[in-house]
KOLLUMNU-679702 format. One record per residue (C-alpha): residue number from 1; y, z, x. Coordinates in Angstrom, 3 decimals, m for minus. Layout:
residues N
pos_Y_Z_X
NUM_Y_Z_X
...
***
This chain:
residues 198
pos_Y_Z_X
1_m4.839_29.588_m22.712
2_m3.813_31.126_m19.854
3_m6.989_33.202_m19.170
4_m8.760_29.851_m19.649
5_m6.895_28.696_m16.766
6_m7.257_31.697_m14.568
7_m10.890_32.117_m15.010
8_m11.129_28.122_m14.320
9_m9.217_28.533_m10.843
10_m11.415_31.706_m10.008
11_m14.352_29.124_m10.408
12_m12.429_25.932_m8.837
13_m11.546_27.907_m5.432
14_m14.367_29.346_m4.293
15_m16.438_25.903_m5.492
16_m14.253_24.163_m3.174
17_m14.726_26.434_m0.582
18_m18.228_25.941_m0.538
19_m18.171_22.069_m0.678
20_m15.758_22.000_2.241
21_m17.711_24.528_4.442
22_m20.821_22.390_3.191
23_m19.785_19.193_4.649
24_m17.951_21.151_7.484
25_m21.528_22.121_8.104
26_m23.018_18.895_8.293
27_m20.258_17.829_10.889
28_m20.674_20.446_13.103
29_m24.322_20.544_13.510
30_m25.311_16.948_12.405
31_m23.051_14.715_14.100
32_m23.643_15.239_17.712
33_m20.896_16.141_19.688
34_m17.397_14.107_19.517
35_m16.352_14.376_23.039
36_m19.564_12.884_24.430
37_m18.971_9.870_22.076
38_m15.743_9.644_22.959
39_m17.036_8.913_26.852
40_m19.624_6.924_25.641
41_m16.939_4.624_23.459
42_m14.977_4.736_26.939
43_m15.163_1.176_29.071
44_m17.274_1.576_31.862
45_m15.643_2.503_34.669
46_m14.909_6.405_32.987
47_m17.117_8.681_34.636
48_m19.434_11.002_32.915
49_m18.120_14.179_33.847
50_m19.217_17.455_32.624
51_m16.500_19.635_33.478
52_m14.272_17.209_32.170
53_m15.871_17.485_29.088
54_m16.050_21.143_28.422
55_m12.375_21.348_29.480
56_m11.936_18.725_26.731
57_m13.753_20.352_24.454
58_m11.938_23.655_25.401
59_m8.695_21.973_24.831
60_m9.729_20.818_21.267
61_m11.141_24.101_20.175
62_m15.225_22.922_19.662
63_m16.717_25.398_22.305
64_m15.701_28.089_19.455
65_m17.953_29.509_17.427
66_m18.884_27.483_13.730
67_m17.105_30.129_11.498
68_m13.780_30.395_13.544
69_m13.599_26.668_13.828
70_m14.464_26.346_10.215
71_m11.166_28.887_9.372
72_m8.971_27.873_12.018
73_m9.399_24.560_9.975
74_m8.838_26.043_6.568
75_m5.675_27.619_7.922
76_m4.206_24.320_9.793
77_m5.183_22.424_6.503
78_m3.311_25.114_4.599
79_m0.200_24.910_6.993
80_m0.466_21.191_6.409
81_m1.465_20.527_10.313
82_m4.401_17.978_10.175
83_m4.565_17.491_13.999
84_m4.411_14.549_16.007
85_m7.486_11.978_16.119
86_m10.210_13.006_18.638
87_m10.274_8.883_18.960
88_m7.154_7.989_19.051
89_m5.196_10.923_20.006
90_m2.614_10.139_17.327
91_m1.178_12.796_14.417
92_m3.782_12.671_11.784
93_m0.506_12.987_9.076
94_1.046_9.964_10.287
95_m2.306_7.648_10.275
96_m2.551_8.747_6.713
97_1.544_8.498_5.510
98_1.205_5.019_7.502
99_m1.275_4.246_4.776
100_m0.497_5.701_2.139
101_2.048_3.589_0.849
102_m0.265_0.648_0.514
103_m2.443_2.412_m0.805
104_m0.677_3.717_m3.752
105_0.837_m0.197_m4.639
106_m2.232_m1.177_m4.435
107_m3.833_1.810_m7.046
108_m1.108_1.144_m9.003
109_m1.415_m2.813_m9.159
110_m5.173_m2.085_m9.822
111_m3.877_m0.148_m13.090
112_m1.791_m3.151_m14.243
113_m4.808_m5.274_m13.563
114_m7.150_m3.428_m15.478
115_m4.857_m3.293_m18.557
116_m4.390_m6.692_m18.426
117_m7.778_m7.654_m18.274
118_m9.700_m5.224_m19.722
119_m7.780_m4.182_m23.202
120_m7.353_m7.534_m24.538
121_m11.386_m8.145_m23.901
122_m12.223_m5.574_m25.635
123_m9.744_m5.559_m28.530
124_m11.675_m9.148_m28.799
125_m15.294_m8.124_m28.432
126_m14.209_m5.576_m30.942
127_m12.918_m8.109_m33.254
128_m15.692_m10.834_m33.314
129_m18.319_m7.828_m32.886
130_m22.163_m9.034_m32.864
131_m20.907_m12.025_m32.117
132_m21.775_m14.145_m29.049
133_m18.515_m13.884_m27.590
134_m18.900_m10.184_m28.052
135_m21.961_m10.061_m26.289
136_m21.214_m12.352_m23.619
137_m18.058_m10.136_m23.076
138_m20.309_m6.290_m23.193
139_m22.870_m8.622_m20.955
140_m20.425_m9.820_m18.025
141_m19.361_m5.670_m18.491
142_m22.495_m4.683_m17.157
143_m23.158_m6.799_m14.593
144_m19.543_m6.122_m13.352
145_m20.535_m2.371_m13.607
146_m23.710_m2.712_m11.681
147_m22.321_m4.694_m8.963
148_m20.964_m1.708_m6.390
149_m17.557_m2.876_m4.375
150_m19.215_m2.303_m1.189
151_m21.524_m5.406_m1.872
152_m18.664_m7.091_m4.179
153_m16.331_m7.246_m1.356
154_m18.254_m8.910_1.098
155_m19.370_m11.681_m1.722
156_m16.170_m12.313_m2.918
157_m14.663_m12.429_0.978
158_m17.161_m15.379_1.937
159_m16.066_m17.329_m1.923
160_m12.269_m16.401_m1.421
161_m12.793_m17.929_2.108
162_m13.798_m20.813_0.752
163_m11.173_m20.988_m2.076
164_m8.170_m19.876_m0.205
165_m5.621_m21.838_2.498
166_m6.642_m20.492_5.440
167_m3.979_m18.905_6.600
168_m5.031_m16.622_3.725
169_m7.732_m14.459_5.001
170_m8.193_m11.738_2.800
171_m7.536_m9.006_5.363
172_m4.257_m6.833_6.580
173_m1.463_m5.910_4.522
174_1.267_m8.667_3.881
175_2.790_m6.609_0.500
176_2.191_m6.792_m3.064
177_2.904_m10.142_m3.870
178_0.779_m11.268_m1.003
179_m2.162_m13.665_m1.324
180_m4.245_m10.902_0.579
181_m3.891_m8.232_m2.043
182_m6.630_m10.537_m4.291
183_m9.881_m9.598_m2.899
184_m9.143_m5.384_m2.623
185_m7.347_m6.315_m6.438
186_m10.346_m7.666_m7.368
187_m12.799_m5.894_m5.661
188_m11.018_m2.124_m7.019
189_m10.945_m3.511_m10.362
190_m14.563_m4.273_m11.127
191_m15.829_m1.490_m12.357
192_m12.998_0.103_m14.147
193_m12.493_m3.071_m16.614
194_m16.316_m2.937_m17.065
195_m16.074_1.172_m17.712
196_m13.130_0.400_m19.985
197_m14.526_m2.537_m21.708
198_m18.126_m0.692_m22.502
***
């Protein structure tokens, strides 16, 4: 067992390695250069300056060469030093430990949804099988599965619109008991009742 496990990590590492320096690829030499888009995001009255820029660009580290940018990275990610946003100029860690709380309620209300929804359809559509409840149930399944969130969520937004107060726009964070949890509920729960109930 625990040669299965060694000879899995000796194949998990390096495959990781080669996804990250992959897309680490496709951001260095596909996505134009940060610090010009930052100046172009800028209101108009920044001037374009190009020693400003490749003191900038000194100053974050991009006038270095793709490899040593590519490690420096591994070894900040491996210190646990995700930088601060070229954007914002905030600490990368505390965007995402600002968000991450919200995110897990939410993943975890998502979980209580689906086993509220989902297991009691199918124990039916199991019970009354070929019957038209059971296909009706296996039907709304796989339209629910073919319908992806980023085309579910801006549907259900314009009904829940509609149907809500409106002081309820579906956007923001108001906690889990809020009115605005329904649509990302909703939304994140989709396709795993339909994955659960096939």
């Amino acid at each position: 067992m625990l040669a299965h496990i060694l000879r899995r990590l000796l194949i998990w590492v390096p495959s990781v390695l080669l996804v990250m320096l992959g897309v680490y690829a496709l951001a260095f030499y596909g996505a134009g250069d940060p610090i010009k888009l930052i100046f172009l995001r800028a209101p108009g009255d920044v001037a374009y300056d190009p020693v400003k820029i490749e003191a900038i660009r000194a100053e974050a580290g991009l006038d270095r060469p793709f490899l040593v940018q590519f490690f420096s990275y591994i070894g900040n990610l491996l210190q646990g030093n995700f930088g601060n946003s070229l954007t914002s100029g905030r600490s990368v860690w505390a965007m995402v430990s600002a968000a991450a709380p919200v995110s897990a309620a939410l993943g975890l209300m998502t979980i209580v949804v689906r086993a509220l929804v989902a297991v009691p359809l199918g124990m039916v559509a199991g019970l009354r099988q070929n019957s038209r409840l059971d296909y009706v149930i296996l039907g709304t399944a796989v339209a629910l599965w073919a319908i992806p969130p980023y085309v579910a969520g801006p549907l259900l937004m314009v009904l829940l619109l509609a149907v809500l107060p409106d002081g309820a726009v579906p956007y923001g964070w108001g906690g889990i008991f809020s009115v605005k949890v329904i649509l990302p509920l909703i939304v994140l729960s989709f396709q795993p009742i339909a994955l659960i109930l096939r």
